[in-house]
C-alpha positions as CSV (number, residue, x, y, z in Angstrom):
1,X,53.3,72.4,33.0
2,X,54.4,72.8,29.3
3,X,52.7,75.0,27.7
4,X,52.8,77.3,30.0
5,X,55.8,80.2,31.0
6,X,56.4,82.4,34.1
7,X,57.9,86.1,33.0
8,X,60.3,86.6,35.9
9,X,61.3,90.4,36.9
10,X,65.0,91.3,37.9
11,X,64.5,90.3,41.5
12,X,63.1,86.4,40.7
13,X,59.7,87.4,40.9
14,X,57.0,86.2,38.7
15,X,54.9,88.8,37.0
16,X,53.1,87.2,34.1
17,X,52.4,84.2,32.6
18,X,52.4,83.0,28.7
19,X,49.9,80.6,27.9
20,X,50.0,78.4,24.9
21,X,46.3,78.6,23.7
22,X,47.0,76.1,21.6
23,X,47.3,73.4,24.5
24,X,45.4,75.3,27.4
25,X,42.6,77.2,25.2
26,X,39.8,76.0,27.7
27,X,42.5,76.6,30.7
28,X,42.3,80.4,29.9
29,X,39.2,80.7,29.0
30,X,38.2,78.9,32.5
31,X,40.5,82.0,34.0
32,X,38.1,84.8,31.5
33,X,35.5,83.9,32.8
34,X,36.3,84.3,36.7
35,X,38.0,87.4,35.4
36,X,34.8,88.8,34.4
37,X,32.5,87.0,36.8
38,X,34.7,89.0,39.7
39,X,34.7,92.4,37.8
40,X,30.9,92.2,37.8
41,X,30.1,90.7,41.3
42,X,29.1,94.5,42.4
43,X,26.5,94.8,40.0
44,X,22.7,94.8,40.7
45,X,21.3,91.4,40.5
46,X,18.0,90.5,38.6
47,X,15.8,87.7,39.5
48,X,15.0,85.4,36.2
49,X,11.4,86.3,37.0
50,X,12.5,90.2,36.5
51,X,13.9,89.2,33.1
52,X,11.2,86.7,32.2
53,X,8.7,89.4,32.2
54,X,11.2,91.7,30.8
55,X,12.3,89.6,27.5
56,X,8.7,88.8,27.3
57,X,7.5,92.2,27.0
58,X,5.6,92.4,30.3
59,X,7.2,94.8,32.3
């Protein structure tokens, strides 16, 4: 895929990857946002009616 570069260790194995935002910008930021989605799948969950009343002041 151009645009896009494996950084290979001593032994042939891949360790990172460049990313040209120029030509993937919405590839990585697809690849953020699961980043971040997974880092926060532990945290407590809110219904929308819990923040409903909350933004609305009625909690």
């Amino acid at each position: 895929m151009k645009g896009v570069e494996f950084v290979i260790d001593e032994h042939g194995s891949k360790k990172a990857v460049l990313i040209d935002l120029k030509k993937h910008r919405r590839l990585w930021e697809d690849f953020y946002d699961t980043l971040r989605a997974k880092e926060r799948e532990e945290e407590p969950r809110e219904s929308l009616e819990e923040v409903k009343k909350k933004v609305l002041g009625q909690a």
